[in-house]
N, C-alpha and C positions, 0 to 999 in steps of 0.2 A: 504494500500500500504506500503510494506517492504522499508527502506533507506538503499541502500547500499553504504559503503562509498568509494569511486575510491581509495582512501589510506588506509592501514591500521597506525597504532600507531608506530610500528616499521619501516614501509616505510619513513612517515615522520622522523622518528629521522636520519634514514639513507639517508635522504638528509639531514636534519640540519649539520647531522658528515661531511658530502662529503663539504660541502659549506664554513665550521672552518676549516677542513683539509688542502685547497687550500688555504685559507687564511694564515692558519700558515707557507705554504710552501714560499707564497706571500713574506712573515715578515721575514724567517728564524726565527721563534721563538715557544715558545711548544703551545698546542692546548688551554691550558686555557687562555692565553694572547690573542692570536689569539681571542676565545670566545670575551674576555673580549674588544678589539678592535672592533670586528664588534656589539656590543652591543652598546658601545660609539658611535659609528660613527652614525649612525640605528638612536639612541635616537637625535643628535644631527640634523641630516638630516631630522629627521620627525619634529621636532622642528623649520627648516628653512624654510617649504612649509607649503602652505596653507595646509586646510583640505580638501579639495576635491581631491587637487592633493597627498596629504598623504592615503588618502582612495584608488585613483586607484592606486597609487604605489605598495602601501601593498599586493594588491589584484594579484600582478603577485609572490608576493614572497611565500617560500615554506610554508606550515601551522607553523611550530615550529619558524621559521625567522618570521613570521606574526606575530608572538607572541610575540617574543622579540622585535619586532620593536615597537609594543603597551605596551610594559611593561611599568607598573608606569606615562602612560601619566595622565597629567593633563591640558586639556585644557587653563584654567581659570588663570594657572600658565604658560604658557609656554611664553620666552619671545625669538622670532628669532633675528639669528645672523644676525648683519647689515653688518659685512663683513669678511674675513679669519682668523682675531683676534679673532674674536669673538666667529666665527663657532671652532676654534683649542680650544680656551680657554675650550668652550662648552664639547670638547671631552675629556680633560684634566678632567674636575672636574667632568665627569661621571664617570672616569676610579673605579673601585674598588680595581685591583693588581697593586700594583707598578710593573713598566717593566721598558722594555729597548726602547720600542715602543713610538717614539716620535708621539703627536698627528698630521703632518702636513704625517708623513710618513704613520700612520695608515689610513687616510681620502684616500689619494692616493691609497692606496692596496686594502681599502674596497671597492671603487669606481670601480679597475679595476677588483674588484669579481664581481661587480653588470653588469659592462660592460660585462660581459667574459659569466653571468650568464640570465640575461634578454637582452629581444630581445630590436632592436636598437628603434624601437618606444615608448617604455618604458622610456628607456633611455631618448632619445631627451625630452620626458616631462619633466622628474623629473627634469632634465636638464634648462628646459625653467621655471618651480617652484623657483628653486634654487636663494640664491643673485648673480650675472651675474659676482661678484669675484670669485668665487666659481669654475667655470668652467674647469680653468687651472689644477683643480686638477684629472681631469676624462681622462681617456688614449685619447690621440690623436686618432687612428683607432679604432674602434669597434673587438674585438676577439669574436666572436660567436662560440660558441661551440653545438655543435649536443645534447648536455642536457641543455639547456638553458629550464627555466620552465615557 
């Protein structure tokens, strides 16, 4: 039996682009910042839930986003944020460009890519995962957009 695969390599990179681009537009800011923002935030947010709920999370995002959201984990080393200091600090010392993107601003915009981009029961989990300080950072309404993946 042939595997055929529902995406190809350039499909997924052309959602990775489509998902920075909306970020960068988020931020006002250019697309490797942008990158480098939802990379932080990704790392710092899989770092805040458990592993079961970090597993179905993952599991709704795009393949190349899957990726970078696993980049460089290390279980055995990961140590969760106990509250929004902790979780910003987290995104801070991921960061690898200096920007202009503060980490409380960047949490907020990756948040409202995730909201805008996975569907609201998605959400409500990682949501209900998260430390319950945490929350105030995620949009008030749900934006669902007809390319939600």
């Amino acid at each position: 039996m042939n595997f055929i695969p529902s995406q190809t390599f350039s499909d997924s990179a052309h959602q990775a682009e489509t998902w920075v681009v909306e970020l960068s537009e988020y931020l006002h800011c250019e697309r490797n910042e942008a990158y480098d923002c939802l990379r932080s935030v990704l790392h710092a947010l899989r770092d805040s839930i458990g592993q079961k709920a970090m597993a179905d999370f993952s599991a709704h995002l795009p393949p190349l986003i899957r990726g970078l959201f696993y980049e460089n984990w290390q279980p055995e080393h990961t140590q969760p944020c106990s509250n929004r200091m902790g979780f910003f600090e987290s995104i801070g010392t991921r960061s690898v460009r200096p920007n202009n993107v503060g980490a409380e601003q960047a949490a907020q915009n990756v948040f409202k890519l995730l909201d805008h981009r996975l569907s609201p029961p998605v959400i409500k989990k990682v949501k209900l995962a998260m430390n319950p300080s945490l929350g105030s950072l995620w949009p008030e309404h749900p934006q669902q957009s007809d390319s939600a993946a």
